[in-house]
N, C-alpha and C positions, 0 to 999 in steps of 0.2 A: 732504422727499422723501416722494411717496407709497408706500406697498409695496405692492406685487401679490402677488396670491395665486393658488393653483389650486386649485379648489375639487372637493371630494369628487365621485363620479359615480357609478352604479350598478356600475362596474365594477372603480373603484377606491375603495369607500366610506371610507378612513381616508385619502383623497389630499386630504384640504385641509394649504397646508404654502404658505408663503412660498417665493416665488420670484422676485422681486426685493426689494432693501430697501438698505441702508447697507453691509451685509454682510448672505452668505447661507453658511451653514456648511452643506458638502457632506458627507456619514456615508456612503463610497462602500460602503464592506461593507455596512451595514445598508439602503440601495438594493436593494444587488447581490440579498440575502436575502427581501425583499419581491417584486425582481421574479420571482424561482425559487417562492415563494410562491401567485404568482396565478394562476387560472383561462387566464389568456391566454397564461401561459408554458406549460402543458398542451397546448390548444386551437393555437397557432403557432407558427412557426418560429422568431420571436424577439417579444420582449416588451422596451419602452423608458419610460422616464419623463424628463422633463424636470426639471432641476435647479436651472437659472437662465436667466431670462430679460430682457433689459432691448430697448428699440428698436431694438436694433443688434448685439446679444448671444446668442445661444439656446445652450445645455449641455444637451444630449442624454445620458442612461445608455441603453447598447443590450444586451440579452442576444442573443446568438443561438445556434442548435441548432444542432450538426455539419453542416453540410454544405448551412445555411440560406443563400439570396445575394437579396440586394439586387441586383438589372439595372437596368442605365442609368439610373445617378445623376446631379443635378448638381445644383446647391444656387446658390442667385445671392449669394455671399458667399463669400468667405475661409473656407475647412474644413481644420479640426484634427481629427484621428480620432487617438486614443490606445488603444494596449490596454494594457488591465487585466485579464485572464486572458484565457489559451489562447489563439489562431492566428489568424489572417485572413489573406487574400488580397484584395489591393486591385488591382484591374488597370484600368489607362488606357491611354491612344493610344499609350502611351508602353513601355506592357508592363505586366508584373504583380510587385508588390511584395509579399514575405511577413512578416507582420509578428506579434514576438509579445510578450509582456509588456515593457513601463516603454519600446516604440517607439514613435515615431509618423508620419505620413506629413502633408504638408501639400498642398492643392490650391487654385488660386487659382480663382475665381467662374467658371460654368458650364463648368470641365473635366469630360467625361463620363469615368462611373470605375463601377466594381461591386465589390461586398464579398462577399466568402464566408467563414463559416466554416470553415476547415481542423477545428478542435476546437471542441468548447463553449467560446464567448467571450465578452465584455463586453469594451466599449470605450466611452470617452467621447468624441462628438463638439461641435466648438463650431464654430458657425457665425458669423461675423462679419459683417454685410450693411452695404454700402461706404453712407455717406451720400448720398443722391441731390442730383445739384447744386442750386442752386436757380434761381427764372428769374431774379434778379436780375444782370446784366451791368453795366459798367464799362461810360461810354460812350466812344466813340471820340472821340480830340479832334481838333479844327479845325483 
């Protein structure tokens, strides 16, 4: 197996760190502490890193500020949103869902949905993206 990396950037210069491999050991406090740490959790209403990724896989860490909202989301995969501190509100076609530590809400590929923090929160999302068919068909028989 090859392992993937994300490599350092001017914004996060100590961000080179495996992110796919055999296994990838996730240290969600010391995340959580780096992302309250940067420039960008200052400067924005929320600040995110990515934690594992594979072709079909993405784990999202998201901080957000009080009262910060993500509008008209949808993602073309299978989404797991979990919180791990303080509050959000998730609302869909469907209504709004208040969710707050060790819940989590599940939505399947492009349901439009928006995230608000209620309090300062982090949450882990994981995005699934469904294997694309391929063009090979089964022929019809005679």
């Amino acid at each position: 197996m090859e392992y993937k990396r994300n490599e350092a950037t001017p914004n996060r210069p100590e961000g080179d760190r495996v992110i796919d491999a055999l296994y990838v050991f996730v240290d969600i406090p010391d995340y959580l502490r780096q992302l309250k740490d940067e420039k960008s959790w200052e400067k924005n209403d929320r600040n995110g890193i990515t934690v594992f990724k594979t072709e079909h896989l993405t784990m999202v860490l998201t901080m957000m500020h009080e009262k910060a909202v993500i509008k008209d989301n949808k993602v073309d995969g299978l989404l797991t949103l979990q919180v791990i501190e303080g509050r959000i509100r998730v609302s869909t076609i469907d209504g709004d869902f208040e969710l707050t530590e060790k819940q989590l809400i599940n939505l399947h590929a492009n349901e439009p949905h928006s995230i608000e923090a209620v309090t300062e929160a982090a949450f882990l999302l994981s995005n699934y993206t469904l294997r694309e068919a391929t063009d090979t068909q089964i022929p019809e028989s005679t």
